[in-house]
Every structure is written in C-alpha cells, then in structure tokens.
C-alpha positions in Angstrom: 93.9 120.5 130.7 97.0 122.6 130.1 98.3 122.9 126.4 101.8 123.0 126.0 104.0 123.8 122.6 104.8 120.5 122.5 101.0 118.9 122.5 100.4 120.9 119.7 103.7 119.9 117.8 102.5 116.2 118.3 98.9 116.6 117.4 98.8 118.9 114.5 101.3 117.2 112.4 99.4 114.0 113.1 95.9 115.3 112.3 97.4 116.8 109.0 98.7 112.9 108.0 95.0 111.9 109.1 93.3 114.4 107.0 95.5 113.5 104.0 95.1 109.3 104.2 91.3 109.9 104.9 90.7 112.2 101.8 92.2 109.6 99.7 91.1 106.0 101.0 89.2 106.6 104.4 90.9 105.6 107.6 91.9 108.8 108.9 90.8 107.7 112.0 93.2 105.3 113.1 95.9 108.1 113.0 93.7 111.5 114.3 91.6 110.0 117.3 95.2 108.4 118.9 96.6 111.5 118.7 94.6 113.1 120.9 95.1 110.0 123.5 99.1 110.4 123.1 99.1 114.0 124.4 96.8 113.1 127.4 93.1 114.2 126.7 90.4 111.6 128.0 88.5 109.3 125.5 85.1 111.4 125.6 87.0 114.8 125.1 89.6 113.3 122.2 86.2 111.8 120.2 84.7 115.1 120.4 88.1 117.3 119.4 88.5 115.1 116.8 85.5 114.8 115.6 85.5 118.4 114.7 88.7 118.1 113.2 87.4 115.6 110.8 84.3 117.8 110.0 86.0 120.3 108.7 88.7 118.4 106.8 86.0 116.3 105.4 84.1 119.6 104.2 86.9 120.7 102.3 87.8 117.3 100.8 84.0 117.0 99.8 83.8 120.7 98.4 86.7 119.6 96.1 85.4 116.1 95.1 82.1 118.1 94.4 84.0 120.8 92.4 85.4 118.4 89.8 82.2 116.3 89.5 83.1 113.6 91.1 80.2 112.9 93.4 77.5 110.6 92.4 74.6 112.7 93.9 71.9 110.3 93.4 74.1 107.4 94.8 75.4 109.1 97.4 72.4 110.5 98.9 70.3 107.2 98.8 73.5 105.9 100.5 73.5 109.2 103.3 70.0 108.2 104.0 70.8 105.1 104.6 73.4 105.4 106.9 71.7 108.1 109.6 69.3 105.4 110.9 72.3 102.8 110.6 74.6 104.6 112.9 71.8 105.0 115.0 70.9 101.2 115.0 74.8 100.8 115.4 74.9 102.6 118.7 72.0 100.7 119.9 73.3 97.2 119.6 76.9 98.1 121.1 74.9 97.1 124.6 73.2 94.0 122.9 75.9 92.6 120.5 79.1 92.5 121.7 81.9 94.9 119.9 84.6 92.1 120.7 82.4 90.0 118.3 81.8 92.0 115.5 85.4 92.9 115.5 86.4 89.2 115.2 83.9 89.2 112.0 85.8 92.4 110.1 89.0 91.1 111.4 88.4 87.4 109.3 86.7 89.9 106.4 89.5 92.4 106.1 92.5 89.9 105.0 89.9 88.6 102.1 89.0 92.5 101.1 92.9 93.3 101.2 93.9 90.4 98.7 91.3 91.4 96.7 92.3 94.4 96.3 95.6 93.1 95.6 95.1 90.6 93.3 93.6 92.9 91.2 95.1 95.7 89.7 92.1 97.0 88.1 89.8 96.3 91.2 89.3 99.6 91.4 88.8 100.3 87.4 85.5 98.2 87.5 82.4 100.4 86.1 80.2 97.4 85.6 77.0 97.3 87.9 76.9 93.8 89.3 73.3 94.9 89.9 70.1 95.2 88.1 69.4 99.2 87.3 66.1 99.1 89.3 67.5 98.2 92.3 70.5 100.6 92.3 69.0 103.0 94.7 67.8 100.4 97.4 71.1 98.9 97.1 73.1 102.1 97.8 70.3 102.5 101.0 71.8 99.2 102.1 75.0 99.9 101.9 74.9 103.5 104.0 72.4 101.0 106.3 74.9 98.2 106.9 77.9 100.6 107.1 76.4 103.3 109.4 75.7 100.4 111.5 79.2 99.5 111.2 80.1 103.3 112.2 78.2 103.3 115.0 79.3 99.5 116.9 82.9 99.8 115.7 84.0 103.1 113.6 87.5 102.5 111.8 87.2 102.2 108.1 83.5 103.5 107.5 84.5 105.7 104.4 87.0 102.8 103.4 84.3 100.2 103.1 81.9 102.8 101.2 84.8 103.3 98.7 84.9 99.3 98.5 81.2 98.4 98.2 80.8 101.5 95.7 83.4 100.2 93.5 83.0 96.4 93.6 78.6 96.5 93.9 77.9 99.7 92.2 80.4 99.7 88.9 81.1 103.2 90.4 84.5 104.8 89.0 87.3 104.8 92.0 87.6 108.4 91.8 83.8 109.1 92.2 83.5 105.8 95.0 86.2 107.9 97.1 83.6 111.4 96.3 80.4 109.4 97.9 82.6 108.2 100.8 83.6 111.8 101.2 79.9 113.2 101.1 78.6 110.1 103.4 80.9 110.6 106.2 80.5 114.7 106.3 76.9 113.4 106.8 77.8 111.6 109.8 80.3 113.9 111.2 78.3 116.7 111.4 75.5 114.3 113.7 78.4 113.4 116.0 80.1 116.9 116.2 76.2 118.6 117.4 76.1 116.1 120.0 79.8 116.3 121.2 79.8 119.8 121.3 76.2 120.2 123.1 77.6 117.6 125.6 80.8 119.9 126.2 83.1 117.6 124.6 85.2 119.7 122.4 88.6 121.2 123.8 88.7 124.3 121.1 92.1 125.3 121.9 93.3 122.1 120.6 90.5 121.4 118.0 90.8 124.5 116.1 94.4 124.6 115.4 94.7 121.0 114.6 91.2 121.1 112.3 93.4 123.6 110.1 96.4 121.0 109.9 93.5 118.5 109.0 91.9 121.3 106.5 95.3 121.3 104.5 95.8 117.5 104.5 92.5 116.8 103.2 92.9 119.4 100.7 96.2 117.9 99.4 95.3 114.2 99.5 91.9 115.1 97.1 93.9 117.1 95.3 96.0 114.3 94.7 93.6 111.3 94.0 91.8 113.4 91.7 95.4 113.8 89.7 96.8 110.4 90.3 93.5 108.5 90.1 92.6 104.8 90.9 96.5 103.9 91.2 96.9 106.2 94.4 93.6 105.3 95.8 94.7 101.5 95.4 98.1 102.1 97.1 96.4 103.8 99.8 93.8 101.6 100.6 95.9 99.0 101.0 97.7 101.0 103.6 94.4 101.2 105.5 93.5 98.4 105.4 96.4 96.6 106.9 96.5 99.2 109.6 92.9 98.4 110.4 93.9 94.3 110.8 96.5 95.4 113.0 94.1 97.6 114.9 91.6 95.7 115.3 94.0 92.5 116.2 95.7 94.8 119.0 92.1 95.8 120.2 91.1 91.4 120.3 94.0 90.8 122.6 93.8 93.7 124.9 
C-alpha cells in the first residue's frame, strides 16, 4: 500500500483522539481501528497496525496510572489472569455462538449501564465492596474471565466495562477502576500485537508514526483523569458508551 501525506494527516490525528478517550474511559477503539479502514488498509492489516498503536499508548497510560498509585495490583492482576484464558474462550465461541447475538445482548445492556451511570452522580464515588472480602480475588478472576471473553467475541468497550464492574462490584475508587482497566488491556494487547506481528500484519510505516500521536493522547487523557478525577471519567464514559449503542446498532442492521 502506498502512504501518502494525506493518510497520515487523517490517521494520526485520529489515533491521538483514540489514545486520549481510551486513557480516560476505555473505548478508544471505536475511533483508532476505523481509522485505519478510512485511509484504505484491509481489516487484517488495520487490527494489527492498530493494535500496536494501542500497545504503546496503553504502556504509557499504565506507567502513569502506576506512577501515582493508582493501580490496585492485587485486583488487577487476579483480574489479568482472568481475562488471558477469557479472550482465548472468546475467540473460540465466535464459530459456535453467533457475534450477531451477543451483540443484541450488550446492545439491550448498554442503555441500562448508560442511565445508570447517569442517574447517579456519584456512581462512580462508590468505595463500598458489594462483596464479601474473601471472595474479592475470585470475583476480580470473574470479571477479567467474563470480559476477556467479551474481548475476544466482540472487542469495543473491554477496558470500559472493567472500569464499570470495578467501580460498581468491587467499591474500587474511579480513578484506580480506570488504573486496572489500563493494566488489563496492556495485558491483552501485548498477546494480540505477538501474534499480529508474527503473522505479518503490522504496516510500520503507518503504525509507528501514528503509535506516537496515540503515545501523547494517552499521556494527556491520564494526565488529566488523574487531575480532574471521577467527574471527567463520568463525562467520558458516558461518551463511550453512547458511541458503542450506536456502533453496535449500525453493526445489527448491516
């Protein structure tokens, strides 16, 4: 594929939004990976080009979260474990289960989620466990299980729903739930980007430049939740969540 001045005007700039929304709320997705469609490249080559771009933005976003303390290390992790094998189970039953149909199920879920988070201006204040202390660990194992199995049938909204379940389940502080999400997904990445790039799927002319745009936007977004707190993370979340409705909506009727 030949890159022109003008591919890289409408990608980088794109990836750089991505980078900053996904920092923040998760979701960066729905903006990076149809960038990479709008300037041409095919759907196995934009995955793996964007995939590295999110790696990297992720990393940085992560370092930062994990700089200021705001990673819970032992919830996280049980979570990470979780989610490897659920991503894997998730890619198995894309030829058993069909996507159409577990799209329908998160498309009737998100509006509930959405008012929720609405509703309730201190959703995202909650630090009460609405689980008994001995099961915290096995809990956060279930969540990285059912949401890696969510990454790997569907994909949109993964670090989203991490930052919701951590929040809402755990009595985790916003600011922290948005650190896990962070740590999980680098997790996840840096699977996908190994295979992607074994399989040649990674245009690095393109990849590269934009992953820098994606470095900066993830810097400034963390930078920013950790300053403004829950109320940005709120704002934000709502963002992505509406844009997955209308994504996955769009993706029903096609």
């Amino acid at each position: 594929m030949q890159l022109t001045l003008e591919t890289y005007l409408i990608v980088c700039p794109l990836i750089f939004l991505a980078g900053f929304i996904d920092s923040i709320a998760g979701g960066g997705g729905l903006i990076s990976l149809p960038a990479y469609y709008l300037v041409g490249l095919p759907p196995a080559l934009a995955a793996g080009t964007n995939k590295m771009g999110a790696f990297a933005g992720t990393a940085v976003a992560t370092g930062k979260y994990a700089q200021k303390k705001l990673i819970p290390w032992r919830l996280a992790l049980a979570a990470l474990a979780g989610s490897l094998p659920g991503s894997y189970l998730g890619a198995q039953l894309v030829s058993i289960l069909p996507e159409q149909t577990v799209r329908l199920i998160v498309l009737c879920a998100l509006p509930i989620v959405t008012i929720f988070v609405l509703r309730k201006k201190d959703s995202l204040n909650n630090t009460q466990s609405r689980i008994d202390e001995k099961l915290t660990l096995p809990v956060c194992f279930g969540i990285g299980l059912l949401i890696g199995t969510y990454d790997g049938l569907v994909g949109p909204g993964t670090g989203t729903f991490i930052q919701i379940l951590f929040v809402t389940v755990l009595g985790t502080e916003a600011l922290k739930a948005s650190g896990a999400a962070r740590l999980i997904n680098l997790g996840s990445n840096v699977g996908a980007l190994i295979n992607f790039m074994l399989q040649g799927h990674v245009l690095y002319a393109l990849g590269l430049p934009a992953a820098l745009f994606g470095i900066a936007g993830n810097w400034l977004g963390s930078s920013l939740a950790i300053k403004k707190g829950s109320r940005l993370i709120r704002g934000v979340l709502i963002v992505v969540l509406v844009l997955l409705m209308a994504k996955m909506a769009y993706d029903l009727l096609l």
